[in-house]
C-alpha positions as CSV (number, residue, x, y, z in Angstrom):
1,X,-24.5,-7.9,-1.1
2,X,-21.8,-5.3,-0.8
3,X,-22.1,-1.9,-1.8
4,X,-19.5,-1.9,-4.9
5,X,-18.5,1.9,-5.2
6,X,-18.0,1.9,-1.4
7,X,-15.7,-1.3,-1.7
8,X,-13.7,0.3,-4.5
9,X,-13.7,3.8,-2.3
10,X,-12.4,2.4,0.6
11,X,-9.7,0.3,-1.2
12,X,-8.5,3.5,-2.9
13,X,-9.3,1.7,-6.5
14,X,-11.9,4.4,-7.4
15,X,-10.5,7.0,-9.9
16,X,-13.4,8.1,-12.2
17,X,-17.0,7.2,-13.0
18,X,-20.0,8.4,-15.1
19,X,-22.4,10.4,-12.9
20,X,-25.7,8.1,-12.2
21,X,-23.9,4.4,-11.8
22,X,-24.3,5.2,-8.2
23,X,-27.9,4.4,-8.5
24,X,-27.9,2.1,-11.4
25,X,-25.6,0.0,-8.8
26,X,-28.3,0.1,-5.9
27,X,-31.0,-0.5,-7.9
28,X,-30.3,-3.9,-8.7
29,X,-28.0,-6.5,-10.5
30,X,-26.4,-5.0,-13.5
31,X,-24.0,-6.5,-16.2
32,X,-20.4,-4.7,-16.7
33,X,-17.5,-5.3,-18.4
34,X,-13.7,-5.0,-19.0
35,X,-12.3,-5.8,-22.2
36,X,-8.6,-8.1,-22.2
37,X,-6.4,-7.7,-25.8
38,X,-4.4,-11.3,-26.1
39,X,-0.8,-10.0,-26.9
40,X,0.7,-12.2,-24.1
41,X,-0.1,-16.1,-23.7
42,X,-0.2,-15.1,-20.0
43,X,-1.7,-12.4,-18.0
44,X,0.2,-10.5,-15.4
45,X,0.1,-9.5,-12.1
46,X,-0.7,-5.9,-13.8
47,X,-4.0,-7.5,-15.5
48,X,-5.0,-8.8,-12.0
49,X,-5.9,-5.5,-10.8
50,X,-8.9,-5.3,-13.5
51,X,-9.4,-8.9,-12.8
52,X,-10.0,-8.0,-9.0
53,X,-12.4,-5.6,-10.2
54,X,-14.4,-7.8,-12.0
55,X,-14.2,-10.3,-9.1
56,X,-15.1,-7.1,-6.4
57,X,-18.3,-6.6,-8.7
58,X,-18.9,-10.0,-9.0
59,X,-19.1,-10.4,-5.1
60,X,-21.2,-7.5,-5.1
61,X,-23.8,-9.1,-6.5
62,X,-23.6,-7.9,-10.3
63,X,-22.4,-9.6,-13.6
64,X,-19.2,-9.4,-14.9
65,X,-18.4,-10.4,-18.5
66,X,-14.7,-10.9,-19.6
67,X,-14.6,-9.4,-23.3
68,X,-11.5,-11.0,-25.1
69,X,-10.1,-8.7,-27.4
70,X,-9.8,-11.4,-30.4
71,X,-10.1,-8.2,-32.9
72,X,-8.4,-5.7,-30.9
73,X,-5.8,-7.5,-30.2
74,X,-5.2,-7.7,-34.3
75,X,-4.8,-3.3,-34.1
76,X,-3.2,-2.9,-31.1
77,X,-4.2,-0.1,-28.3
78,X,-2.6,3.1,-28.6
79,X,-3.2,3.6,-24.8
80,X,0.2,4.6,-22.8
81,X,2.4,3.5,-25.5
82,X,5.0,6.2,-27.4
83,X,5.2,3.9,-30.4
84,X,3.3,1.2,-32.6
85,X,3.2,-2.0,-31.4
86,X,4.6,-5.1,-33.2
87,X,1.5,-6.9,-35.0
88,X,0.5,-10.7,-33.8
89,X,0.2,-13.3,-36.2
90,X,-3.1,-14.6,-35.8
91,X,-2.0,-17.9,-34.8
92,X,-0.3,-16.6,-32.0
93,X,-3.5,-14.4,-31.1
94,X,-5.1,-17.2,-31.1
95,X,-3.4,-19.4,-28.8
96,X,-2.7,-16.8,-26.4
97,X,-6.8,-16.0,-26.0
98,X,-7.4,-19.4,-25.3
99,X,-4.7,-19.6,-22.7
100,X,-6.0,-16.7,-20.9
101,X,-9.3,-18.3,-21.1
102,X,-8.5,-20.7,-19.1
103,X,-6.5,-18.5,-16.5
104,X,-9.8,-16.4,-16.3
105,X,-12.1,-19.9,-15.6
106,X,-10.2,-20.5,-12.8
107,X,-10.2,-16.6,-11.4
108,X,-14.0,-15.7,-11.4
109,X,-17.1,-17.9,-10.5
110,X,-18.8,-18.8,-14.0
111,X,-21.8,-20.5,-12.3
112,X,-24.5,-19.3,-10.3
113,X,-27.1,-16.4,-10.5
114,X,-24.2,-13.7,-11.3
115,X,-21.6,-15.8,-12.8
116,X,-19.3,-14.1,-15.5
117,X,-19.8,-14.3,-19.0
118,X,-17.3,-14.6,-21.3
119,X,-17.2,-13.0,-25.1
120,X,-15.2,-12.6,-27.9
121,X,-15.1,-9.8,-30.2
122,X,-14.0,-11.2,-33.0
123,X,-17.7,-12.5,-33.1
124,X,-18.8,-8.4,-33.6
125,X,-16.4,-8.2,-36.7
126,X,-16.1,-11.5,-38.6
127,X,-19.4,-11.4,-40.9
128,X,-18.6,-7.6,-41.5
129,X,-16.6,-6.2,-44.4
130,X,-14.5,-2.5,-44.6
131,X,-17.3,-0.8,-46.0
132,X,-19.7,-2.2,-43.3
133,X,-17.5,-1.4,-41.0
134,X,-16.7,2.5,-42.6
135,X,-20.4,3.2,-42.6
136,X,-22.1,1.4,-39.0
137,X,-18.9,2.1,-37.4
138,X,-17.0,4.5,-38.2
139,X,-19.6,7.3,-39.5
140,X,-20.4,7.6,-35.1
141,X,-17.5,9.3,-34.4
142,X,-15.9,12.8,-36.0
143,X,-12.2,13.0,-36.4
144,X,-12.1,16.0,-34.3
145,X,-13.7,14.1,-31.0
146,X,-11.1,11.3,-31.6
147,X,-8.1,13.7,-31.1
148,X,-8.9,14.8,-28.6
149,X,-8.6,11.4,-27.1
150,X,-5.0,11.3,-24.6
151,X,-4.0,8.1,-26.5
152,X,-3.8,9.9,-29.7
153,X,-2.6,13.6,-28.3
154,X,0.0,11.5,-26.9
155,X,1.4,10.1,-30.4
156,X,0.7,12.9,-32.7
157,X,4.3,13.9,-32.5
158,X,5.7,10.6,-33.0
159,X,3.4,9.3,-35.0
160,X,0.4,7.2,-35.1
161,X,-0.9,4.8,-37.9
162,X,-4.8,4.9,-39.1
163,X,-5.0,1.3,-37.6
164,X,-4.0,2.2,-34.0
165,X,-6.2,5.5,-34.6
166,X,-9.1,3.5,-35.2
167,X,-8.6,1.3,-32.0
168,X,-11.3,3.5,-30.2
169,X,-13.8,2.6,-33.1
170,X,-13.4,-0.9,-32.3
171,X,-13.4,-0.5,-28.2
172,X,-16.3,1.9,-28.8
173,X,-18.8,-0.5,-31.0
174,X,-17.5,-3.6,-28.5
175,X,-19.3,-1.9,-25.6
176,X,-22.6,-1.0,-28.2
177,X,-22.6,-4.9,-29.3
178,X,-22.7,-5.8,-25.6
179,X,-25.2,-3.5,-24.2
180,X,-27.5,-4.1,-27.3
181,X,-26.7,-8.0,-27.0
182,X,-26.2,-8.7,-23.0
183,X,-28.0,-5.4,-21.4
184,X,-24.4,-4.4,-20.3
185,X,-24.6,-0.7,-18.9
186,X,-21.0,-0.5,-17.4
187,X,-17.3,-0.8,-18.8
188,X,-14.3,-0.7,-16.3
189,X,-10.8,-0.5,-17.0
190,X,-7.9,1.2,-15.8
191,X,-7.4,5.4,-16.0
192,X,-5.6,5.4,-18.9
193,X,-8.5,3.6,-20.6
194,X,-11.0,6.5,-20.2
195,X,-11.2,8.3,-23.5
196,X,-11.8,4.5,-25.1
197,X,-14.1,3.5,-22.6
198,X,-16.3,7.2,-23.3
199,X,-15.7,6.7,-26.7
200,X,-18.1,3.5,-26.3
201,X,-20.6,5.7,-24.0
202,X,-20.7,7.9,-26.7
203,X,-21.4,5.0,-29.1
204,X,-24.6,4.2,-27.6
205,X,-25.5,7.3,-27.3
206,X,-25.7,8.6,-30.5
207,X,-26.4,4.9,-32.0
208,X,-29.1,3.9,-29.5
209,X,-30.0,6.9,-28.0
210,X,-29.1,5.4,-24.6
211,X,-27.2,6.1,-21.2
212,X,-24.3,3.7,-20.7
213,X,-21.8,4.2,-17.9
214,X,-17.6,4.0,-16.5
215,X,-15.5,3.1,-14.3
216,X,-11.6,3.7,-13.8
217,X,-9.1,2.1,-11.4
218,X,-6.0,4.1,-11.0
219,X,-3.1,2.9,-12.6
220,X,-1.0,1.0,-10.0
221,X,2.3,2.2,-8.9
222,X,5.0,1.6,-6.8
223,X,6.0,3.9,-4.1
224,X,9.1,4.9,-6.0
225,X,6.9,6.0,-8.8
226,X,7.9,3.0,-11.3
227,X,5.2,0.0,-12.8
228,X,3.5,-2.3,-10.6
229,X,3.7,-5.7,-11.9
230,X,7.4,-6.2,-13.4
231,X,10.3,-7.5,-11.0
232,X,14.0,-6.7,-12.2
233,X,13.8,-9.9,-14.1
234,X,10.5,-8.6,-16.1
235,X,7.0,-9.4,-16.1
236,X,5.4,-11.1,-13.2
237,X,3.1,-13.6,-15.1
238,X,0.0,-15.9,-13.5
239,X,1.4,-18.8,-15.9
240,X,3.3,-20.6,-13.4
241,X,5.6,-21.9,-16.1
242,X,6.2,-19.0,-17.1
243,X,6.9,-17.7,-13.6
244,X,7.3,-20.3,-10.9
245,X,4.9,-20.1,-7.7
246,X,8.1,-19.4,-6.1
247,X,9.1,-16.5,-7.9
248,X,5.3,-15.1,-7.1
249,X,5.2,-15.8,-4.1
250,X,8.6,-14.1,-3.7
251,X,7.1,-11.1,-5.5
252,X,4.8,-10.2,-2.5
253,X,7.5,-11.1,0.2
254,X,9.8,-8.4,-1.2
255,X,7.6,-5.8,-1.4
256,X,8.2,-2.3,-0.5
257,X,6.7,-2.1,3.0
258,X,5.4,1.6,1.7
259,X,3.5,-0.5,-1.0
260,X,2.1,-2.6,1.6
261,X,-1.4,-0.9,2.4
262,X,-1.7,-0.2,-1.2
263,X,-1.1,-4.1,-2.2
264,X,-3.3,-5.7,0.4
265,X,-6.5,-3.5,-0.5
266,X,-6.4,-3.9,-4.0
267,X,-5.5,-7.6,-3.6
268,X,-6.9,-9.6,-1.1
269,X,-10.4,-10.2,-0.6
270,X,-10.7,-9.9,3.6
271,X,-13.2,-6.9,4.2
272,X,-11.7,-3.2,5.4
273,X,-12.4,-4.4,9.8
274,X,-10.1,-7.7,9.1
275,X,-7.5,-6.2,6.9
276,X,-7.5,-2.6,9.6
277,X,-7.1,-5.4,12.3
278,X,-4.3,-7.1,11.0
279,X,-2.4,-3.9,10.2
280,X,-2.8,-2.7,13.9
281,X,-2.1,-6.0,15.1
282,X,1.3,-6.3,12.8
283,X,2.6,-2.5,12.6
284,X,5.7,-3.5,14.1
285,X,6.3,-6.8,12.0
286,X,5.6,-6.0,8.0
287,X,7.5,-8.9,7.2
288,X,4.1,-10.9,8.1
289,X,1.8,-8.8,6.7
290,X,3.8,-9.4,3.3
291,X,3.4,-13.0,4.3
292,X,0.2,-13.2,5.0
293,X,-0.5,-11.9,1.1
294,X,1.8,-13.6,-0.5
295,X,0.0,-17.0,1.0
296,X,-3.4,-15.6,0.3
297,X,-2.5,-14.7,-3.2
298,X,-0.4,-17.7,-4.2
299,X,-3.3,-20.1,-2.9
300,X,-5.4,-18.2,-5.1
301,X,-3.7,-18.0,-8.6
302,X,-1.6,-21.3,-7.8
303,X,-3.2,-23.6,-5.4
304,X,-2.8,-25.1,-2.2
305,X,-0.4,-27.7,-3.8
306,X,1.7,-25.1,-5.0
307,X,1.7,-22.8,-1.8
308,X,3.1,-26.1,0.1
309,X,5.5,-26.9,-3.0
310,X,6.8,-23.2,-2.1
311,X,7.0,-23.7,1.6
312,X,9.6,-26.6,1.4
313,X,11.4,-24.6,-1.3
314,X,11.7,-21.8,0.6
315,X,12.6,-23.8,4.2
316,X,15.3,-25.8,2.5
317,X,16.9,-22.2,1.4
318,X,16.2,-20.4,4.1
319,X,14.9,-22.3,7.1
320,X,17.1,-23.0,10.3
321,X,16.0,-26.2,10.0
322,X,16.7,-28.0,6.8
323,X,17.9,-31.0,6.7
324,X,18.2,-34.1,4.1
325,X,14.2,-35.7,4.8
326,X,13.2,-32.3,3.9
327,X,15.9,-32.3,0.6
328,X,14.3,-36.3,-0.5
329,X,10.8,-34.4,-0.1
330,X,11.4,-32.1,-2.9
331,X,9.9,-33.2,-6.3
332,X,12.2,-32.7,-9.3
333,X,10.4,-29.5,-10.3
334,X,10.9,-28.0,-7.0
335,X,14.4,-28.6,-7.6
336,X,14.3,-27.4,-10.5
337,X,13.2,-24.1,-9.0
338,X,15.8,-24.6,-6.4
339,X,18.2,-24.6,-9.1
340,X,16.7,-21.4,-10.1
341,X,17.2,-19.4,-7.3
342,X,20.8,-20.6,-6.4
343,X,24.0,-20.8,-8.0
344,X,23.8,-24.2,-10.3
345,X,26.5,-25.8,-12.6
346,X,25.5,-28.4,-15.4
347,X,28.0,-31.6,-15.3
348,X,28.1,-34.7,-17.7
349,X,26.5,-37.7,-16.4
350,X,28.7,-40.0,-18.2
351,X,31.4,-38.1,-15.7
352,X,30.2,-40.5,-12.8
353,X,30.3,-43.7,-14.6
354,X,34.1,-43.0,-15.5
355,X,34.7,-42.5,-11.6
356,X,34.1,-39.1,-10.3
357,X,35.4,-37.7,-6.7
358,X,34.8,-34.8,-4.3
359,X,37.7,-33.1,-5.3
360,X,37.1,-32.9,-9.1
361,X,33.8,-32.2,-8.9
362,X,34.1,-29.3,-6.8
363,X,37.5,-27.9,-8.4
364,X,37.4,-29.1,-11.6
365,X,33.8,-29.3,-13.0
366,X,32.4,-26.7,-11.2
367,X,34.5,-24.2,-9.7
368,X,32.8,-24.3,-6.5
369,X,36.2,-24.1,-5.1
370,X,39.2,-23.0,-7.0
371,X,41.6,-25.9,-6.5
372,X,41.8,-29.6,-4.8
373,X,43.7,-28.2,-1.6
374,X,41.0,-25.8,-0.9
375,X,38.5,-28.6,-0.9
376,X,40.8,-30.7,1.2
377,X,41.4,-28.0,3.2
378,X,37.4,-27.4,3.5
379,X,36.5,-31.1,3.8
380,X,38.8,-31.2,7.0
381,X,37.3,-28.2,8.5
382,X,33.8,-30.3,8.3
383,X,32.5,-27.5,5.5
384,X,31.5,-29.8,2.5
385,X,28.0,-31.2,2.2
386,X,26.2,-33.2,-0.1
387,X,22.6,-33.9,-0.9
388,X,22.9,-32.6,3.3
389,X,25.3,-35.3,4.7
390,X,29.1,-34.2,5.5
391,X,31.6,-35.7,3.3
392,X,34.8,-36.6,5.0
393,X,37.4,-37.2,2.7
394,X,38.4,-36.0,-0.5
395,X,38.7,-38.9,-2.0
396,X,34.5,-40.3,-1.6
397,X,33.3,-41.1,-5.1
398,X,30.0,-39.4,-6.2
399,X,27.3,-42.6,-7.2
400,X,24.7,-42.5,-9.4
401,X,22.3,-43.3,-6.8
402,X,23.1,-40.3,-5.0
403,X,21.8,-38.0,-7.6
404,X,18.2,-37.3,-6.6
405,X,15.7,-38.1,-9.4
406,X,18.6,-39.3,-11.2
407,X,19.4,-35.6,-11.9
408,X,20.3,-32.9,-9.0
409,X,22.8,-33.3,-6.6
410,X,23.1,-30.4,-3.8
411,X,26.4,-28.9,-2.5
412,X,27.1,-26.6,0.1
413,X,30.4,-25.0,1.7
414,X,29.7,-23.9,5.0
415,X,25.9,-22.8,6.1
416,X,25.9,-20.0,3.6
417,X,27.1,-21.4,0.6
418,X,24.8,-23.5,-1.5
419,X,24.9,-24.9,-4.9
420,X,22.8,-27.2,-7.1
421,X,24.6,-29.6,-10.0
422,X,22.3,-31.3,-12.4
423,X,23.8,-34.2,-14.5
424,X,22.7,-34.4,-17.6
C-alpha cells in the first residue's frame, strides 16, 4: 500500500487539504469521492486529472466512489465560469451520464476489496420536493457564508442566478448523503472546487455533528500559462470518436517539453525511482520521453489495438519506410484518420466508370496540380504516386479495384507531398 499524500506530494498534485486526513489515511482504508456533472457525452483529458486521483487513491489502498452529478448537472457549477451556463435538456443529461459511465468502467478497478463505487445524485433529490429541499437543505447554510464562496465573489458583478447560487447546496448535501450512506470521510476535486467541497464539510458538521475532510489538485496548466486539456482544434476528449487515438496520441507527442515533468507525474502510473530514471536516462532526447507517454497513455484510455492502429498511421505519414504492404494494412478507419490529418479531396465515384485518367484526376478534380502539363511534366520526372506505386504515363486509367476498401485512393507528388481522395 502506498502512502497517498506522499504520492500526490511528490507528483506536485497536492494543493490543499483539511488538517487530520493525514492520519485518517494511515489509519486504514477509507472511502473518498469526487463528484463528475454530465454536460459533455465525453470526458476530457482535463477530467483525467481527477480521474488519476481517484485511481492514485485507489492504488493506495482506499475507496474511491465516482459521484455522477445527475442533479448538478441540471444547475450548472458556478466554479471558474464569468457567466451562466446554457441548461441541458434532460435527455441529453441523460445520455451523456451513461456514456461517461462507461468511460469510468473501463478507467478504475470496480472489483475487488477497494473497488470504486459508483453513485448518482439524482437518487438524493428525486423523492424530495422544494420545500423539503428549502428546509433539510437549505436552512444549513447562511447567505452570508455562501458569498463568501470565490465562485460567487467571482460573478457578483456580472451576475449570478439563485439556481447557480444554490449549486453549493446541492455539492454540500451530496457529500452528507454519502458519508451518512457509504461512511465517505473525503471529497477531492480540483482548487477551484474548494469553497464547494468545504461547503459539504461544513454540511456535516453542523447536520451531523461530524468531522469530514478535502482534498485539492491544482488546476493544470501549461507552461505558457493557458488550459491544459484543449489543442488548437478544442477539447481533447477520451471518446475516441470524438477524438481519434491518433489525434491523442498526437496530443502527448507535441507537448511542450517544459510541460514534460509536469505531464508524466500527474499521468502515468510508474513510481517517482522509474519515472527519475528515465528522465536522467533521456535528458538529452525529450522526444522519447513524450513517446514513451503518449504510448503509456493511449494503451490505457484506447487499447493495445488502438496504440498499433496509431503506429501504422503514423509510419505511413511519417516513417522512412512506408511502403504499399504497409498502405493495404490500413483498415478503412485508419484511413479515414489518414484522411484527417492530410490534405484530402472528395471525387465522384461514378467519375471512374465513365473513364477517368491521371491527368484529370490530378488537374481537374482535385487541384493537386494546377494543369495537365504539370502532371505530365511531374509524371516524367518519376514524382506521381499512387496507392504507393509510380505511375508512368499520363494517360493510365484509375480502376475501381484500385480504390482501397472501395473508397480511398492515396496520391503523392514527390516524398513530401501527400494527399488522400475518397470516392464517394
Amino acid at each position: 500500500m502506498k502512502n497517498f499524500l506522499e504520492e500526490l506530494q511528490w507528483r506536485g498534485m497536492l494543493h490543499s487539504k483539511i488538517d487530520g486526513i493525514e492520519e485518517k489515511l494511515n489509519a486504514g482504508k477509507i472511502a473518498g469521492y469526487i463528484g463528475f456533472d454530465p454536460t459533455a457525452p465525453s470526458l476530457t483529458i482535463g477530467n483525467y486529472v481527477q480521474v488519476m486521483l481517484l485511481k492514485l487513491f485507489q492504488l493506495s489502498g482506499h475507496q474511491p466512489i465516482v459521484l455522477m452529478g445527475g442533479a448538478t448537472g441540471r444547475i450548472g457549477d458556478p466554479s471558474g465560469k464569468d457567466k451562466e451556463r446554457d441548461l441541458k435538456t434532460t435527455d441529453e443529461l441523460d445520455n451523456n451520464l451513461a456514456h461517461q459511465i462507461e468511460q469510468f468502467k473501463k478507467m478504475l478497478d470496480f472489483g475487488g476489496e477497494n473497488g470504486a463505487m459508483l453513485v448518482n445524485n439524482l437518487d438524493f433529490y428525486s423523492g424530495m420536493n422544494v420545500l423539503d429541499f428549502l428546509r433539510d437543505v437549505g436552512k444549513t447554510l447562511t447567505v452570508n457564508y455562501m458569498l463568501q464562496k470565490d465562485s460567487v465573489q467571482n460573478r457578483l458583478e456580472s451576475g449570478i442566478s439563485f439556481t447557480e447560487f444554490s449549486y453549493q447546496l446541492l455539492q454540500g448535501y451530496d457529500f452528507q448523503c454519502l458519508f451518512k450512506k457509504h461512511d465517505c470521510i473525503l471529497q477531492m476535486g480540483g482548487s477551484d472546487q474548494w469553497g464547494n467541497i468545504t461547503s459539504g464539510t461544513e454540511f456535516i458538521r453542523r447536520n451531523l455533528a461530524e468531522k469530514a475532510y478535502a482534498i485539492t489538485t491544482p488546476l493544470l496548466t501549461k507552461a505558457d500559462g493557458t488550459k491544459f486539456g484543449k489543442s488548437s482544434e478544442g477539447n481533447i476528449w477520451l471518446d475516441p470518436q470524438m477524438t481519434t487515438p491518433y489525434k491523442f496520441y498526437q496530443f502527448w507527442i507535441n507537448a511542450d517539453d517544459a510541460d514534460l515533468p509536469k505531464l508524466t507525474r500527474y499521468f502515468t502510473l510508474h513510481s517517482q525511482a522509474e519515472i527519475e530514471a528515465r528522465e536522467q536516462e533521456f535528458a538529452a532526447d525529450p522526444r522519447e520521453l513524450k513517446r514513451l507517454l503518449a504510448e503509456e497513455l493511449t494503451k490505457r484510455i484506447h487499447g493495445e489495438e488502438a496504440y498499433q492502429s496509431v503506429l501504422k498511421v503514423s509510419d505511413l505519414l511519417f516513417g522512412r519506410n512506408a511502403d504499399r504492404e504497409m498502405l493495404l494494412s490500413l483498415s478503412a478507419a485508419e484511413l479515414d484518420t489518414v484522411s484527417a490529418e492530410i490534405p484530402s479531396f472528395q471525387v465522384s465515384k461514378a467519375l471512374i466508370a465513365a473513364g477517368l485518367n491521371v491527368s484529370d484526376l490530378l488537374a481537374e478534380h482535385t487541384q493537386i496540380l494546377a494543369s495537365k502539363s504539370e502532371v505530365r511534366r511531374a509524371i516524367q520526372g518519376n514524382a506521381i504516386s499512387i496507392n504507393k506505386e509510380k505511375i508512368s504515363s499520363h494517360e493510365a486509367l484509375i480502376a475501381e479495384d484500385s480504390l482501397l476498401h472501395g473508397k480511398y485512393l492515396m496520391v503523392e507528388n514527390g516524398k513530401k507531398n501527400k494527399y488522400i481522395l475518397v470516392f464517394e
